[in-house]
C-alpha positions in Angstrom: -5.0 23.3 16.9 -2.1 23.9 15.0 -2.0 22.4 11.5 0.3 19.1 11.2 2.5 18.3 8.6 0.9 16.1 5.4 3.6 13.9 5.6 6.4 12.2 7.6 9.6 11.9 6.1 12.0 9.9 6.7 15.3 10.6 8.5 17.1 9.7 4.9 16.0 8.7 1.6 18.6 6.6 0.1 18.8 3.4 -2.2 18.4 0.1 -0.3 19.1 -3.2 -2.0 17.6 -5.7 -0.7 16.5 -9.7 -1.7 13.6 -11.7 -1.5 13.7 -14.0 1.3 10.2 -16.2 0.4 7.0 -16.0 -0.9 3.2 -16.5 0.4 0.3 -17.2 -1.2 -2.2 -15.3 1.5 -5.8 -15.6 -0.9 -6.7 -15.5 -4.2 -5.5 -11.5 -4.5 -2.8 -11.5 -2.1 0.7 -12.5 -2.4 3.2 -11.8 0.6 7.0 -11.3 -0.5 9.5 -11.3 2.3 12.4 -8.7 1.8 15.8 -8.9 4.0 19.5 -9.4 3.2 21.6 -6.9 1.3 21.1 -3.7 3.4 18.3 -4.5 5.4 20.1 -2.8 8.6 19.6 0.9 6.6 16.1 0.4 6.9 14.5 2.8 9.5 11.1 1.5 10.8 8.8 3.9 11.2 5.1 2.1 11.9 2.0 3.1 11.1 1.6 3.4 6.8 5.6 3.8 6.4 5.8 3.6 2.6 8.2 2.7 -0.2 9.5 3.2 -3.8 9.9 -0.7 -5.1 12.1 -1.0 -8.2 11.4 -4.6 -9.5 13.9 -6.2 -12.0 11.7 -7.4 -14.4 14.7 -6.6 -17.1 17.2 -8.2 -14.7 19.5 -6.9 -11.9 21.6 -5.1 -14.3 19.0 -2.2 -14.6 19.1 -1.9 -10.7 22.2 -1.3 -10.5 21.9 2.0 -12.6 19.3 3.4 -10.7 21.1 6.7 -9.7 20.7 8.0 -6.2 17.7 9.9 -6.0 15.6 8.3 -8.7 12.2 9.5 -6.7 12.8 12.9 -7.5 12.6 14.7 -10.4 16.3 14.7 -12.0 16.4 11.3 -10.9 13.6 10.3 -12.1 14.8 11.2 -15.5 18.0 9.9 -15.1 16.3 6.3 -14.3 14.1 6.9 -17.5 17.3 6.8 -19.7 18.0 3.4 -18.4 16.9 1.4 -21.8 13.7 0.1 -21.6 14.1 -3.9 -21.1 16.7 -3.0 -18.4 15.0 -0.5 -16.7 13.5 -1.8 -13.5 9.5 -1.3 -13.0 9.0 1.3 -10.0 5.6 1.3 -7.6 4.5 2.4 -4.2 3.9 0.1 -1.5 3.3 -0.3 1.8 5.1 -2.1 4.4 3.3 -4.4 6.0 5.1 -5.3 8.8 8.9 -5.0 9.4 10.4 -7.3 12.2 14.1 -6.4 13.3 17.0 -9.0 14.1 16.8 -10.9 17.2 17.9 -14.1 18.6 20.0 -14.6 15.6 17.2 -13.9 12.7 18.1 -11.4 10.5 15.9 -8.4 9.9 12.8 -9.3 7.9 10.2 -6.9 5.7 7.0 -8.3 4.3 5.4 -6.7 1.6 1.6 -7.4 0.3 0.9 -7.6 -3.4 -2.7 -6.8 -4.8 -2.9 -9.7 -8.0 -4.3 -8.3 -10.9 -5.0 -10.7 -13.4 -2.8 -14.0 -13.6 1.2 -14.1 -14.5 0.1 -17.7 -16.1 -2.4 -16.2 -19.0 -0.6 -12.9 -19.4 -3.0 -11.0 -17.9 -1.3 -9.8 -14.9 0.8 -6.3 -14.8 3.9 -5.7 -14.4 4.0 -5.7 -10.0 1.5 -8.4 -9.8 3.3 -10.6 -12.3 6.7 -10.0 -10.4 4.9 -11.2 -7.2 3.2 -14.4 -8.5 7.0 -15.5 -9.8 9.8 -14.1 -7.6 11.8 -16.4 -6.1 14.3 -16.4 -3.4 17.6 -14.6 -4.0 16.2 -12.2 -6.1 17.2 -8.6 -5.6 14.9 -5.1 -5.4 15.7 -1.9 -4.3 13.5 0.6 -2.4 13.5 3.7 -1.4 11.7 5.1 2.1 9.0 7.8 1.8 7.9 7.7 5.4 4.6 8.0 6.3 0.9 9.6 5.2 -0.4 9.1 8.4 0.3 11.5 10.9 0.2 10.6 14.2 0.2 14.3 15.3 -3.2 14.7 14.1 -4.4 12.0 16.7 -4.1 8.3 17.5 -6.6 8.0 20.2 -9.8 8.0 18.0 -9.5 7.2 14.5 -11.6 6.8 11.6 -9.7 4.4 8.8 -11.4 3.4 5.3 -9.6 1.4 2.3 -10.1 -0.3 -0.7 -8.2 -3.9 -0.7 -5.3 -1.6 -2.0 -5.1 -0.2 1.3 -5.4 -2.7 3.5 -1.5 -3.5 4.2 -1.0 0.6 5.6 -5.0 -0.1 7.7 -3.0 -3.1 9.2 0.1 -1.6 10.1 -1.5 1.6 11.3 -3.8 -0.6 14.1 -0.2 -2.4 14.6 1.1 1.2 15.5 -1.9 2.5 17.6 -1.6 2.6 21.6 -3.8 0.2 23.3 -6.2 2.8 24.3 -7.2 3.4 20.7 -10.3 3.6 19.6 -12.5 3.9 16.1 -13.7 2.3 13.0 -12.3 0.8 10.5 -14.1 0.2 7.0 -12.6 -2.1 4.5 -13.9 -2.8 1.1 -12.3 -6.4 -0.7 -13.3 -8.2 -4.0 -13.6 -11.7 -2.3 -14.2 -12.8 1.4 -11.0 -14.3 1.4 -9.0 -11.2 0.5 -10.8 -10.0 4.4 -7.7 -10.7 5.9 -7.5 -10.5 9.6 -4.9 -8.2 11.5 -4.0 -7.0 15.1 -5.4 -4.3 16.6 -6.3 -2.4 19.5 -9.1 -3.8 21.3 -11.4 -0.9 20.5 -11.2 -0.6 17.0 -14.3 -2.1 15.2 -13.8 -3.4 11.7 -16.2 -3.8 9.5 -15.7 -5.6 6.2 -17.6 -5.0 2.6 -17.5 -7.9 0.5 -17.8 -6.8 -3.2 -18.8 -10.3 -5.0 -20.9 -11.2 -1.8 -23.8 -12.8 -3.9 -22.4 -11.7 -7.1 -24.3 -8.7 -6.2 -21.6 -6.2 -6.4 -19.0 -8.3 -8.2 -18.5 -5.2 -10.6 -19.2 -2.2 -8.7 -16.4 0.1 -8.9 -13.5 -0.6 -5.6 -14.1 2.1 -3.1 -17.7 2.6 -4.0 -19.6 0.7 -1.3 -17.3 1.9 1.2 -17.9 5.1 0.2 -21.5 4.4 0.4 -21.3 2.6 3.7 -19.6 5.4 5.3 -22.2 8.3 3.8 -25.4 6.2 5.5 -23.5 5.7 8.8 -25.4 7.8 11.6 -23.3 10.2 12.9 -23.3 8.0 16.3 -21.3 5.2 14.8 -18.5 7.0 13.9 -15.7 8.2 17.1 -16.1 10.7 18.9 -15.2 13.9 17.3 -12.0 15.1 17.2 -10.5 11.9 15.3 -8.0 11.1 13.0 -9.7 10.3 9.4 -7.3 8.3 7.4 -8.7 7.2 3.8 -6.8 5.2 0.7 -7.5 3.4 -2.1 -8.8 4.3 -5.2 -9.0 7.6 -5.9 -12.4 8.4 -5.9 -13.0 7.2 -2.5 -10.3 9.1 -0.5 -11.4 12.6 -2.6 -15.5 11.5 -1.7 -14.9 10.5 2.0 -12.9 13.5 2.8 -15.7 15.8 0.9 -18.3 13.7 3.0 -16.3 14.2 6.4 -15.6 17.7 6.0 -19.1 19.0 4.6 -21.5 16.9 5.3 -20.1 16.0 9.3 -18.2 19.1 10.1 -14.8 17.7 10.6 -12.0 19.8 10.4 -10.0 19.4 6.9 -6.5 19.0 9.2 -7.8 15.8 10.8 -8.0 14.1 7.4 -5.3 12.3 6.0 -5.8 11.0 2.4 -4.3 9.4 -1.1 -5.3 8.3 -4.4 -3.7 5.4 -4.3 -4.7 4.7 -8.0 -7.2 5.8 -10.7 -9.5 3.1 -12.7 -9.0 3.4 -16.4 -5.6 4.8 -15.8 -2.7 1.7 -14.7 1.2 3.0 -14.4 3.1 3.0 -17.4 4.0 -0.3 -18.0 7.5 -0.6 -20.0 7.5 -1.5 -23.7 9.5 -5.5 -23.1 7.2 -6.0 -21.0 3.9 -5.6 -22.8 5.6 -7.4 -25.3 6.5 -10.5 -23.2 2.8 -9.9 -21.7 1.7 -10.5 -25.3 3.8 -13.7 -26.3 2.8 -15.5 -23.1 -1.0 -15.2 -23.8 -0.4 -15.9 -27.5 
């Protein structure tokens, strides 16, 4: 089998402003923002975990509108660092969650889920999860599209998905994006059984949740870990059929541990993984000076 790309880019990779159309509480660490207006038709939906650059306007829409062109590469990513920090807009990865086009006189519509760290209300919160708790409608972001991690070349049939709750908004809209026929496993690890939120899938696909505060048991084991650990005392007969697609994100140590499990200790072949360190305990994105500072005043 010839070796498939890593990734899936997008036809074009351009600035696209958009605003927040409303908000939604989903559970206690999950807010939905709705994104549309602006130029919502140069979006290019792409399914499965289609991902984004998100510039938030935490020092106000003037800093967005000097992001220059190609501020996810590397000139333009120091071009965006000279924007002065209290104007320069806060930039994270995300997934889109589900993107509905314009029919029957609705506008196009992109919702996007936010992992809450913390609170917004105590100061506690950083910089994306902050934005998400107190957005309102009319605001304006930009993004840029980075296409997709999961490549369906590599199989759609049988698939083997794992996550931490970071993760879960690309495991939804992967199952969205699977053919009926589909079949696998799907292993989700959440701090709270109300972050297990439920999503669509193909009628084969098996989900099984881990609950880390389930009896306060687990309440600080690191994320990943006990998915991790489900998936290294599975028997070899409840994972798919090999071939299959292995897909694993969240925090980093489980994606680099599954894929070392999968390949070593089950034999799979290294081009049927797909993985990403979504993020690193101990080691948050730069958060910009203003905003520590405000962080500061409103717990004070």
């Amino acid at each position: 089998m010839a070796q498939a790309s890593r990734l899936v880019k997008p036809a074009t990779q351009r600035l696209i402003h958009l605003t927040v159309l409303r908000t939604q509480r989903l559970s206690q660490h999950w807010m939905r923002v709705t994104l549309g207006g602006g130029e919502i038709e140069r979006f290019d939906p792409m399914g499965y975990d289609q991902w984004f650059r998100i510039f938030l306007p935490l020092g106000g829409d003037a800093g967005l509108e000097r992001l220059p062109a190609k501020a996810h590469k590397l000139f333009g990513y120091l071009k965006y660092l000279r924007i002065p920090d209290g104007m320069r807009p806060v930039m994270r990865n995300y997934s889109v969650r589900e993107f509905r086009p314009a029919a029957d006189g609705r506008a196009a519509e992109l919702d996007v889920d936010f992992v809450l760290h913390g609170s917004a209300a105590d100061g506690t919160a950083g910089p994306a999860s902050r934005w998400a708790e107190t957005c309102a409608p009319g605001e304006s972001v930009v993004i840029i599209d980075e296409g997709l991690a999961f490549n369906p070349e590599r199989g759609t049939e049988q698939v083997l998905l794992i996550a931490d709750e970071t993760g879960l908004p690309a495991i939804a809209s992967i199952c969205a994006s699977l053919p009926a026929s589909a079949t696998g496993l799907v292993i989700i690890e959440v701090p709270a059984q109300e972050d297990a939120l439920e999503f669509a899938r193909p009628s084969g696909i098996e989900v099984q949740w881990i609950v880390r505060s389930a009896g306060d048991t687990h309440h600080d084991d690191k994320p990943g870990s006990l998915a991790l650990a489900a998936l290294a005392a599975m028997p070899d007969a409840a994972l798919p059929a090999s071939p299959f697609h292995a897909y694993i994100v969240g925090e980093q140590s489980l994606p680099t541990g599954a894929r070392r499990h999968l390949v070593s200790e089950r034999g799979l072949d290294k081009d049927l993984v797909s993985f990403c360190g979504y993020w690193r305990v101990g080691a948050a994105s730069p958060t910009p000076k203003s905003q520590i500072a405000s962080n500061v005043e409103a717990s004070a």
